[in-house]
LUMKEGU-783831 format. One line per 10 residues: their letters; for each residue x, y, z of C-alpha. Coordinates in steps of 0.02 Angstrom, whole numbers. Example, Ala and Ser with C-alpha at 12.3 -4.5 7.8 and 13.67 -1.06 7.14 Angstrom:
# residues 2
as = 615,-225,390  684,-53,357
***
This chain:
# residues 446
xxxxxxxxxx = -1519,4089,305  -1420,4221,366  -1248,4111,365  -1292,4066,174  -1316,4254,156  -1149,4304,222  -1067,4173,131  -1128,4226,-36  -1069,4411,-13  -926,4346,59
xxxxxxxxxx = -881,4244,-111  -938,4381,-229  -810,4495,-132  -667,4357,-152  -712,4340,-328  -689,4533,-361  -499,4534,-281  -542,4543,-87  -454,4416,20  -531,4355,184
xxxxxxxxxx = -450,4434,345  -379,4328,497  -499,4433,612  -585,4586,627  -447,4680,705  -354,4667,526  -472,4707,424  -497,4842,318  -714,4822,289  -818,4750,409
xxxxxxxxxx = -983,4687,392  -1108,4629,507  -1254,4541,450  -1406,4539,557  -1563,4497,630  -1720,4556,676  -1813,4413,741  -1763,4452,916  -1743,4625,989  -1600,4560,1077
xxxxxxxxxx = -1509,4528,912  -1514,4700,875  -1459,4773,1031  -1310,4637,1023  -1264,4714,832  -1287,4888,876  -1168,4870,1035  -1031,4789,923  -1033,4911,799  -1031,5063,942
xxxxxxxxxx = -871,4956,993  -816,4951,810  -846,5115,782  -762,5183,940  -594,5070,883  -605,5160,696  -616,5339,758  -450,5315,873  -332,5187,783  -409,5135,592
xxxxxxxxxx = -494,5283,528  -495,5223,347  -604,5060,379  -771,5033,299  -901,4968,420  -1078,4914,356  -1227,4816,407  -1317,4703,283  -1485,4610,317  -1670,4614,424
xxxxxxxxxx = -1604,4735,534  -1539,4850,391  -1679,4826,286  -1801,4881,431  -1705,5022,511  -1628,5096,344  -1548,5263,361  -1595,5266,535  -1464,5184,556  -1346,5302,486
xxxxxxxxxx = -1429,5445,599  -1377,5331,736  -1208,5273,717  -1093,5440,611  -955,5303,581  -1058,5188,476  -1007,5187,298  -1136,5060,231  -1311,4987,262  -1350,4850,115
xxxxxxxxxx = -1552,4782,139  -1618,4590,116  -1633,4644,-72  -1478,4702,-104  -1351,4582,-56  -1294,4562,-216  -1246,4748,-218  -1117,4725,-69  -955,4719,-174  -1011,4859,-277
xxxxxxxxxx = -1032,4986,-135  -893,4947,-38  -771,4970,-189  -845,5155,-235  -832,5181,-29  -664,5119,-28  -634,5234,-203  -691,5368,-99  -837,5399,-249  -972,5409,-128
xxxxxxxxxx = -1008,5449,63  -1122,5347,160  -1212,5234,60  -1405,5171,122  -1492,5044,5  -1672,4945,95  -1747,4951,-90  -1839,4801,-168  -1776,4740,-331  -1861,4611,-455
xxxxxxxxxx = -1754,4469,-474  -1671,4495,-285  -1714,4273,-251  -1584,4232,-384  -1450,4335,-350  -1386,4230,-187  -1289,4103,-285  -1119,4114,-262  -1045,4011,-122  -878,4011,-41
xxxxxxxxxx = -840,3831,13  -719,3861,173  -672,4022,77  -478,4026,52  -479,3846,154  -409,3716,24  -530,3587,114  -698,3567,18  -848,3561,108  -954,3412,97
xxxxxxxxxx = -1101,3516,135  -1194,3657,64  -1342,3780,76  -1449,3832,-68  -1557,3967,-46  -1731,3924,-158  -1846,4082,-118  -1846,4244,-26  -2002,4319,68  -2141,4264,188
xxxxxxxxxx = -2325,4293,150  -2376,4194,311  -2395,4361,434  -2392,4267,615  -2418,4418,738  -2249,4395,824  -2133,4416,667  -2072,4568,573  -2007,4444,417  -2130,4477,291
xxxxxxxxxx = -2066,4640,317  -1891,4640,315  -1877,4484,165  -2032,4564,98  -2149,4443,8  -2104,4239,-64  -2035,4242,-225  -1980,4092,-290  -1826,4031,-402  -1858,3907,-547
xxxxxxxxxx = -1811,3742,-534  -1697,3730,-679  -1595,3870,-586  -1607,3794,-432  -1554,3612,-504  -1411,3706,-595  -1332,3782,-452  -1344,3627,-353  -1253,3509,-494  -1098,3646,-478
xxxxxxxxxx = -1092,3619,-302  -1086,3457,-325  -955,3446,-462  -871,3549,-333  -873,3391,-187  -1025,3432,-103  -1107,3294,-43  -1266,3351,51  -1379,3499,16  -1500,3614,109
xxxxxxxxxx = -1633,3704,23  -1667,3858,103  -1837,3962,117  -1926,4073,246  -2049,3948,231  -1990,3833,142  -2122,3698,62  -2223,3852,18  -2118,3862,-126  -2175,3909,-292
xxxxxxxxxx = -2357,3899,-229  -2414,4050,-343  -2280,4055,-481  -2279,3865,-534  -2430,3795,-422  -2477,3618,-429  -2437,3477,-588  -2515,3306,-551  -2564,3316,-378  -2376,3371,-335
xxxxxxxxxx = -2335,3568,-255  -2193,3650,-343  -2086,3625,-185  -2100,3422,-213  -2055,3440,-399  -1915,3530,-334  -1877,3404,-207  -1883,3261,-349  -1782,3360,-482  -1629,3389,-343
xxxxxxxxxx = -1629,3199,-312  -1591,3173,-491  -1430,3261,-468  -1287,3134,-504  -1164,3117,-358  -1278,3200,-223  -1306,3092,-72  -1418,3194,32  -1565,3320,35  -1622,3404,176
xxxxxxxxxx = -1723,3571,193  -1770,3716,315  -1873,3794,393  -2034,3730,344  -2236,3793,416  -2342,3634,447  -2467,3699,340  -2345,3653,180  -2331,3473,236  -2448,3407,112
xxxxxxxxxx = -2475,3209,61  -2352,3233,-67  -2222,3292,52  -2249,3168,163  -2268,3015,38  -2074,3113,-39  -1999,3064,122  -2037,2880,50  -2006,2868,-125  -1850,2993,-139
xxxxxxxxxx = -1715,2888,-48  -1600,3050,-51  -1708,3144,51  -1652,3106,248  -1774,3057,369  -1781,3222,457  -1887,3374,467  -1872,3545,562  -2068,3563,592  -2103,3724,720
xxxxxxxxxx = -2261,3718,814  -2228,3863,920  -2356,3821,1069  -2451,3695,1112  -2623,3787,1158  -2747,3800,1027  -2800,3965,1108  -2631,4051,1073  -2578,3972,903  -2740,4078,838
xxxxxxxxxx = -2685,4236,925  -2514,4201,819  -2623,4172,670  -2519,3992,640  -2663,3915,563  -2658,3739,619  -2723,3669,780  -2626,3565,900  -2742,3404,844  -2662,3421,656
xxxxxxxxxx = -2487,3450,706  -2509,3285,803  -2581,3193,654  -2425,3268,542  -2304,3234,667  -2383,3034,670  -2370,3039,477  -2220,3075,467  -2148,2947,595  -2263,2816,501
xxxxxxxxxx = -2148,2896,332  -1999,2842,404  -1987,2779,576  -1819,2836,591  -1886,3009,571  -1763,3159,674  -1916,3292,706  -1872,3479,802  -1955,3615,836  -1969,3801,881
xxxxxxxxxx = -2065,3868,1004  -2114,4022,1089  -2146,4055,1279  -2208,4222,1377  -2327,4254,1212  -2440,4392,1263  -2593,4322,1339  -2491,4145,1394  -2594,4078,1541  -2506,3957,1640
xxxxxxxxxx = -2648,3828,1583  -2571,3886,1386  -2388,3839,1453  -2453,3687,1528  -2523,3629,1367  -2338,3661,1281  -2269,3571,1395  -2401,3423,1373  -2374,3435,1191  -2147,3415,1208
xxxxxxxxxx = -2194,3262,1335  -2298,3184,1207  -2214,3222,1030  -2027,3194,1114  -1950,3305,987  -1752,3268,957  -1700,3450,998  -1830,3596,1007  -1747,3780,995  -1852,3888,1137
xxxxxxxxxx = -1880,4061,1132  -1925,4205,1253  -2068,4302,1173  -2000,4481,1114  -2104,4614,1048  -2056,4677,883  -2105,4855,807  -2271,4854,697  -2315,4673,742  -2489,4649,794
xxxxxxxxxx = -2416,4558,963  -2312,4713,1001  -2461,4788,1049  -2584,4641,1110  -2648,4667,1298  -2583,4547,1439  -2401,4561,1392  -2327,4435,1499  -2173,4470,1647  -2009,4462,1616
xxxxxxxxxx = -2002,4353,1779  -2135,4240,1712  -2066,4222,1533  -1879,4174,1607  -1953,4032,1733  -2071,3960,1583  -1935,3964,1496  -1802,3883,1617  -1953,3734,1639  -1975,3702,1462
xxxxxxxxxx = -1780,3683,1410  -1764,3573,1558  -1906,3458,1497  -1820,3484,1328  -1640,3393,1384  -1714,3262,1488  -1798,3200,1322  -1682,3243,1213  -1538,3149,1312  -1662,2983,1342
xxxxxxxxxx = -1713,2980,1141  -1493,3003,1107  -1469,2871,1258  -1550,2737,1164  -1422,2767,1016  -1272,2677,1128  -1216,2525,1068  -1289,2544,890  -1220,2580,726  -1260,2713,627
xxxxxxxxxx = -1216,2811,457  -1136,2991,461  -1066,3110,329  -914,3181,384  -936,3392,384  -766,3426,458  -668,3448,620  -761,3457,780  -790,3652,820  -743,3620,1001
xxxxxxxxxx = -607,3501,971  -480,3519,833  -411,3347,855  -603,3266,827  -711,3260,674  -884,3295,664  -1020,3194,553  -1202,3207,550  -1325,3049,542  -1469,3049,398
xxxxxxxxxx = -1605,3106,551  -1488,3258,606  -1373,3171,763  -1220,3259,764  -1097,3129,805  -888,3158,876  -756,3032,810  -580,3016,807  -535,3052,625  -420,3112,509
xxxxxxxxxx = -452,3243,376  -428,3115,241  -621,3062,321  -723,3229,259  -843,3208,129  -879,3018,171  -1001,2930,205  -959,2841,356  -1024,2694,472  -987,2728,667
xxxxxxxxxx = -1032,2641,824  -1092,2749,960  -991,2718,1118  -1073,2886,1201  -1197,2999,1214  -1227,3181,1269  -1399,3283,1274  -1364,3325,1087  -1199,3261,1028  -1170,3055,1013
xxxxxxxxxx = -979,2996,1020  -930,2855,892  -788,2751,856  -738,2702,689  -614,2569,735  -757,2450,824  -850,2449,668  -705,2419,590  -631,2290,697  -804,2179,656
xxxxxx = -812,2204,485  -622,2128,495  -680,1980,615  -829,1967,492  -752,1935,340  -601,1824,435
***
């Protein structure tokens, strides 16, 4: 969400006359967008803009530095207090603002400029998007931001209030901005939410036994030219029957689904007020499978949560050995400021939280490498993204149930829809060659 964010102030600042800089070093405004979900995200953002800061006051005095996002929108002019150097802090709201302010800063029309205020409207305004920004090569893939807001209040999150609460985009918009993107060679889009199949629960409810978020769903796969649908990050609550029975009448949608249980003791998903039980997130997880059997499934979850026994852990760990997620993103509990956890007794140890945590990533790879293991040898689909981010020389595709596959490729490859034989595999990354699948087709039709 946060990438999609940046790339939409980004674009609205290229479409007013700014040009991208090489790095940081040559630029004349900086921006750092942040996070609170994590207190070490903060620190991390605060100690780079001390570092910025320092650099401005002895070499670039005339540079505009600003933070934009959860972290803005929570600390506000504090922020300002804190760091003298600052020139901007822009809120979840106000994104849209960005350009604006840095132009009168730049104009010298204003000092420091703080804005954390909610504005009606605020979910539509993230529609620009930059594509590679002054890259000629299109992007075959592209986010869509559908809501703002969480209304779900789990004890351990400051969201609801740094995105405030969901408000939802209409379709029509939504559908709109996604055939540009399109026109403009995108070949796979993400539909981005807080929680993301709550969408449009209270503005557009339910029509014929179908949430708004399934209408939505139905109404993007209409799009002409689009290949792919995919969506993120969703609450298990919002997987309904009519989200699960989409997975098998909308083709376009791929077979897989970010679905965070965040522990697997009963006992703690009620202190985090999750509102499911580990016995229904094991019947959704076997519905969706049944769905598609192809199905890609990760997960989030959360060690070190105050009150964690190790019986609690245990449990977690019973629930990764028996779902086998794909790839599960694992977290060290951190207390966040006016979150009922924050101040819940039997905060857990440091100690404690980093072995749990060491435990339950290991358990994590040794699945994760055995489910990509049994991908050797077999064939599968990928749309090509782009280069490989750790080798130039490679591309990089992604398979309909989320593999991230490594090829030899040219750039003449992004944007298609290619069929790859897997020749290796990693603990999340599968190696394919094009030139075996090739070579058979050739033999094939000889």
């Amino acid at each position: 969400m946060n990438m999609r964010d940046s790339e939409a102030v980004a674009a609205q600042l290229v479409e007013k006359g700014y040009s991208l800089a090489g790095s940081e070093h040559s630029a004349d405004v900086i921006l750092l967008n942040t996070c609170s979900v994590r207190d070490m995200a903060e620190q991390k953002a605060i100690g780079k803009m001390r570092n910025l800061a320092a650099e401005k006051r002895k070499f670039r005095p005339g540079v505009v530095l600003g933070f934009m996002g959860c972290m803005a929108q929570s600390r506000g002019k504090e922020l300002l207090d804190q760091l003298p150097d600052l020139d901007l802090v822009v809120g979840t709201q106000k994104f849209h603002r960005t350009a604006e302010y840095i132009t009168r800063i730049l104009e010298q029309r204003d000092g420091a400029i703080c804005d954390v205020a909610e504005e009606i409207g605020s979910e539509a305004t993230i529609r620009e998007h930059l594509l590679n920004g002054k890259d000629v090569k299109k992007s075959a893939t592209a986010f869509v931001s559908i809501m703002q807001g969480c209304n779900q209040h789990c004890t351990f999150c400051i969201v609801p209030d740094t995105r405030g609460k969901e408000r939802s985009r209409t379709i029509p918009d939504i559908v709109a901005e996604c055939r540009e993107l399109v026109d403009r060679g995108v070949r796979e889009i993400t539909l981005l939410g807080q929680i993301v199949n709550q969408y449009g629960r209270r503005e557009f409810g339910v029509e014929n036994g179908k949430t708004a978020f399934v209408r939505l769903l139905e109404a993007v796969h209409e799009v002409e030219g689009l290949e792919r649908i995919r969506f993120t990050s969703p609450h298990p609550k919002g997987y309904g029957v009519d989200l699960i029975q989409a997975y098998v009448e909308l083709p376009k949608l791929c077979e897989s689904a970010h679905f965070p249980v965040q522990s697997g003791s009963d006992r703690i998903l009620k202190r985090m007020h999750r509102q499911y039980d580990v016995k229904r997130f094991f019947s959704l997880v076997d519905q969706l499978r049944e769905a598609q059997s192809g199905m890609g499934i990760t997960t989030d979850i959360i060690v070190g949560f105050p009150g964690e026994t190790e019986e609690d852990f245990e449990r977690t760990l019973d629930l990764v050995r028996k779902v086998r997620f794909d790839n599960a993103y694992v977290f060290k509990y951190s207390p966040r400021k006016n979150t009922p956890a924050a101040t819940m007794e039997q905060q857990i140890e440091t100690e404690v939280i980093e072995q749990r945590h060491a435990r339950l990533l290991g358990q994590v790879n040794e699945i994760a490498a055995e489910i990509n293991q049994q991908y050797e040898g077999r064939t599968v689909q990928v749309l090509v993204e782009g280069e490989s981010r750790r080798n130039t020389e490679r591309m990089m595709g992604r398979t309909r149930s989320n593999k991230i596959v490594i090829f030899e490729g040219k750039e003449r490859h992004r944007g298609q829809l290619m069929d790859l034989r897997i020749v290796r595999c990693g603990s999340f990354t599968l190696y394919g060659d094009p030139a075996i699948v090739n070579l058979e087709s050739s033999c094939t039709l000889a």
